[in-house]
C-alpha angles and dihedrals in degrees: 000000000000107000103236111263103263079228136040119275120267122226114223111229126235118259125196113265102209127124078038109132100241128257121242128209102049120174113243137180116225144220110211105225101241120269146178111324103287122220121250097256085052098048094055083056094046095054099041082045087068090047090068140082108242132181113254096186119016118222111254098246128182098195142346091273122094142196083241102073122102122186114240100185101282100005143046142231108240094181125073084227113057105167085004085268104173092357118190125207135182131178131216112260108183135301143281147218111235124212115278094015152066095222109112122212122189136269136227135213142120089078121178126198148026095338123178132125096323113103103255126231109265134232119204133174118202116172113183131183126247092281084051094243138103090241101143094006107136089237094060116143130175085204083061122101108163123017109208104139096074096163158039114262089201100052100024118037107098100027120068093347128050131160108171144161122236128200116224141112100307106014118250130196117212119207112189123186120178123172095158101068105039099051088181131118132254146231077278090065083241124121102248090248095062120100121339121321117203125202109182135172116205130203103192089168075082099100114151142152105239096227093085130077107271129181134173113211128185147148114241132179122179109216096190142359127181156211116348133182134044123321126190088234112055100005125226109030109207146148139192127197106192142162109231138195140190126202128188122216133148116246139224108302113276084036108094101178114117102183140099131176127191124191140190118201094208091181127358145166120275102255095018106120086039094057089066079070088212120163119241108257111227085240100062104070100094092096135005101279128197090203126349123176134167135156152198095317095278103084147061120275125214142187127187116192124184116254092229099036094046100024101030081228123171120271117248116220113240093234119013140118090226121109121234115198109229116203118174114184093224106187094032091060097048086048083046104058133086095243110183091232109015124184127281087243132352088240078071103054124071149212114237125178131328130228137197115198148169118215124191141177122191126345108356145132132199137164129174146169136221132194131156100049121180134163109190145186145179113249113270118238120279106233 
């Protein structure tokens, strides 16, 4: 047990971020160009696509290993974080040209914390319409392939969206999300309550092989969570606080996706899957999912499973000082799972990056806090 601070914790203030080398490998969700008329199947693919986090530039990588891993007796750290010591966040900022193209990729600053050469966790803001896509926001871009960056630090940042380090033993770090109390719009143009809002933070110094036993530990508690429900207003009132994946295989030949998302909802809204009103594919009945999408072989699939129906995991109370311990068998769970094209072998399959992330629809506000964040592996086999 961690003895209590003998003063209260200090939150470490945001510093500007600029003249940082970026970081690469930032997660992104997408919105697919139009194309020819998709068929239904596809559609349904398509639109839960944009729901997800997705890679937009993979980091160059010569082998599984990396510098990241720490050896804990008999088994090893494979995040630059473990217990979130000298953490390091930055948030996206906007979004720039690159050289030879119109594409634009995001851009980082306001970054808190102890940041050097290490990538930083990531903070990232989506906020889709009903159909989960930017289609008639006022920050559409067809050079856009991934909107993260939902939001304006400056006016923004410490009132209906926070994401902060605090300084205590051990370190936290708070997320707070609140779309009840600010009914204004967004750099979308949209009120806040309108569609789904995403708040994620991303570690990308996760890289792993998924051969090996990982598992992903942590302490939440949940300070506050409301309201829930329907309201005359917005409709259905919901949250989800949830632990994401995402691992990288090639499929079956004639299949080019390449992405796979898992994703734990650790605490959620009654009624909240069910309000994205999805049909249920004929390849997700395996297991009880939450959500489950896939599609004609080009995009990514997805599968969302419920902590305490997949995992039997303890349940988190909605507004409490009490920690819950939260322990997802990572790889257990991928090599689990009824995938439409899984890998030749799970050596050959990889890791890479974890999120933790608060979604909401409607009226709704949560805050919570981690610490003792760990994301751990055996050690792979010397050749």
């Amino acid at each position: 047990m961690h003895k209590p601070p003998s003063s209260p914790p200090k939150v470490l203030r945001p510093f500007d971020f600029r003249g940082h080398h970026p970081i690469r490998g930032v997660f992104l969700r997408t919105t697919t160009p139009a194309r020819a008329p998709p068929t239904t199947e596809l559609m349904t693919s398509m639109s839960a696509t944009n729901r997800i986090l997705i890679v937009a530039a993979v980091v160059a990588l010569t082998s599984f290993h990396t510098s990241a891993e720490i050896s804990i007796g008999a088994k090893v750290e494979l995040t630059s974080y473990p217990t979130l010591a000298n953490a390091c966040l930055a948030f996206i900022t906007g979004y720039k040209s690159q050289p030879g193209s119109s594409k634009l990729i995001p851009t980082l600053g306001h970054a808190q914390g102890s940041c050097g050469p290490r990538k930083a966790l990531i903070v990232t803001v989506t906020h889709e319409n009903t159909q989960n896509n930017h289609k008639g926001s006022t920050n559409y871009s067809d050079d856009i392939s991934g909107y993260v960056g939902d939001f304006d630090y400056d006016k923004d940042y410490g009132r209906w969206l926070r994401v902060q380090i605090i300084e205590s033993e051990p370190p936290r770090i708070a997320m707070d999300l609140d779309t009840a109390d600010f009914p204004e719009n967004n750099v979308t143009g949209w009120p806040l309550q309108y569609g789904h809002l995403f708040l994620g933070l991303n570690d990308q110094t996760v890289v792993s092989s998924l051969d090996r036993s990982i598992s992903v530990d942590f302490d939440l508690k949940v300070r506050t969570a409301k309201p829930s429900g329907k309201s005359p207003n917005v409709g259905f009132n919901g949250r989800r606080i949830l632990l994401g994946a995402q691992g990288i295989w090639t499929e079956a030949p004639l299949r080019t996706n390449t992405t796979h998302f898992l994703e734990v909802d650790i605490s959620q809204t009654p009624g909240y899957s069910e309000s994205y009103h999805q049909p249920q594919s004929p390849l997700c009945k395996d297991v009880k999912y939450d959500r489950c999408f896939y599609g004609d072989g080009r995009f990514a699939e997805g599968r969302e499973v419920s902590l305490q129906t997949a995992l039997a995991g303890p349940d988190v109370p909605d507004t409490s000082d009490q920690w819950t311990h939260i322990q997802v068998p990572l790889s257990a769970l991928f090599q689990k799972l009824k995938w439409v094209s899984p890998p030749n072998s799970w050596g050959s399959a990889k890791l890479q990056a974890i999120y933790i992330a608060i979604e909401s629809t409607g009226a709704t506000s949560t805050k919570i806090e981690v610490k003792d964040y760990h994301v751990t592996g055996t050690p792979l086999a010397t050749p």
